[in-house]
C-alpha positions as CSV (number, residue, x, y, z in Angstrom):
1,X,-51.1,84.4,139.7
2,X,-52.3,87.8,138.1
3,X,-49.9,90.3,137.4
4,X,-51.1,94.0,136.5
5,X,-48.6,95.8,134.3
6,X,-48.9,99.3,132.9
7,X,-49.3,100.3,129.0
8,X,-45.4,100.3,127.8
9,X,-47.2,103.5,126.0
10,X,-46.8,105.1,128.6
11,X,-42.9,104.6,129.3
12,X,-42.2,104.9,125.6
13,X,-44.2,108.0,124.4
14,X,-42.1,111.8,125.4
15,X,-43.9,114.0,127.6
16,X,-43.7,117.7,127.9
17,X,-42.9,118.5,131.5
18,X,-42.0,121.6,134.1
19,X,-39.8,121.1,136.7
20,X,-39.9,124.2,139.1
21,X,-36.9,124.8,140.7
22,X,-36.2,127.2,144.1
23,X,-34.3,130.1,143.1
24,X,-32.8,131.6,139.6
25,X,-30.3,129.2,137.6
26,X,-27.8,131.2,135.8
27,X,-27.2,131.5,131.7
28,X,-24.5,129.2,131.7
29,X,-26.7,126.5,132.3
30,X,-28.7,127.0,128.9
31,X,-26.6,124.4,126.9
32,X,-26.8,121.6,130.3
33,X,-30.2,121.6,129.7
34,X,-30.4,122.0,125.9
35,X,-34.0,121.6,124.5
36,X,-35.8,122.8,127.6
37,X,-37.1,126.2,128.4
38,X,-35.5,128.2,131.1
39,X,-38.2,131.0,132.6
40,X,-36.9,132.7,135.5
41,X,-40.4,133.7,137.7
42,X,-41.1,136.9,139.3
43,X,-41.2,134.9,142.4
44,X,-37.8,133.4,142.8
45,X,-38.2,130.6,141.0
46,X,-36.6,129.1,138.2
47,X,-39.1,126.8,135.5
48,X,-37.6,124.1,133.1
49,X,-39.9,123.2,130.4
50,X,-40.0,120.7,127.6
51,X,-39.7,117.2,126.5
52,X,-38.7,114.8,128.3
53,X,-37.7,111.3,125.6
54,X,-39.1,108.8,129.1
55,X,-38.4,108.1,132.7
56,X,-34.7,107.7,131.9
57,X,-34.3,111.0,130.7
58,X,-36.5,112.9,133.6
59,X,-34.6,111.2,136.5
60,X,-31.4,112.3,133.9
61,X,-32.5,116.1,134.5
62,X,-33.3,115.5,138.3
63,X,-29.7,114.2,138.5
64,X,-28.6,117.2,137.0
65,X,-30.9,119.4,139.2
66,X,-29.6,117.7,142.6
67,X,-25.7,117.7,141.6
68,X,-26.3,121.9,141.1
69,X,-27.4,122.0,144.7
70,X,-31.0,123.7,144.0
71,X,-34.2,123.0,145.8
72,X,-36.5,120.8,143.5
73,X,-40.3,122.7,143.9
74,X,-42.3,120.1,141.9
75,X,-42.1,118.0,139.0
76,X,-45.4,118.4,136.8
77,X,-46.7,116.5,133.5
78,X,-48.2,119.4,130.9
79,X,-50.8,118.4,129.0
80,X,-50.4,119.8,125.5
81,X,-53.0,121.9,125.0
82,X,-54.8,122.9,121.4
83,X,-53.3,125.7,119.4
84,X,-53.9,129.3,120.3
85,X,-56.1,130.7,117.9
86,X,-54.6,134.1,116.4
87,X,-57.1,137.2,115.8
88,X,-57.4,137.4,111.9
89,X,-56.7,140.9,111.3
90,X,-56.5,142.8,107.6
91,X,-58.7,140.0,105.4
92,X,-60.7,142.7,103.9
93,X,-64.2,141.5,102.1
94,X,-64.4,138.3,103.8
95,X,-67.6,139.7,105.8
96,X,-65.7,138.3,108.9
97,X,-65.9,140.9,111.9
98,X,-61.9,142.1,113.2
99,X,-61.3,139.8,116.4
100,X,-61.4,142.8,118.6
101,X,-65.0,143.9,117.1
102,X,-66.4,141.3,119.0
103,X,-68.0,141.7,122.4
């Protein structure tokens, strides 16, 4: 009998992940969900972002999320992305052209 198991990689390894929530959560929520990012949209809506540690820890926060009684919008993986690159600016005689020279 063959048995097909996933890469324990991928259960062990922290993620960065949104969670988009329906509606604005309130300040007093900062420290319940302490190392995430709160953003409250234009929209309505309300997005958690950061780590997650594994599994364990995202269905922690979508614990958390039901017991406050908001709708759960979506649940996404973020793939980090590479740094944003900041215009050099001021580095005079480096015969570099000013970020915003070029067109």
């Amino acid at each position: 009998m063959c048995k097909t198991h996933a890469s324990t990689k991928d259960h062990y390894e922290p993620g960065l992940y949104e969670i988009r929530l329906k509606g604005h959560l309130g300040s007093q929520w900062t420290d319940w969900f302490e190392g995430l990012t709160i953003t409250l949209e234009e929209d309505g809506d309300t997005l958690l972002t950061g780590p997650v540690i594994d599994q364990a820890a995202l269905h922690g926060l979508l614990k958390k999320i039901r017991d406050l009684g908001m709708p759960l919008v979506s649940v996404s993986p973020v793939e980090p992305g590479p740094p944003t690159m900041l215009p050099l600016r001021g580095l005079c005689g480096t015969g570099q052209a000013d970020q915003s020279d070029v067109k």
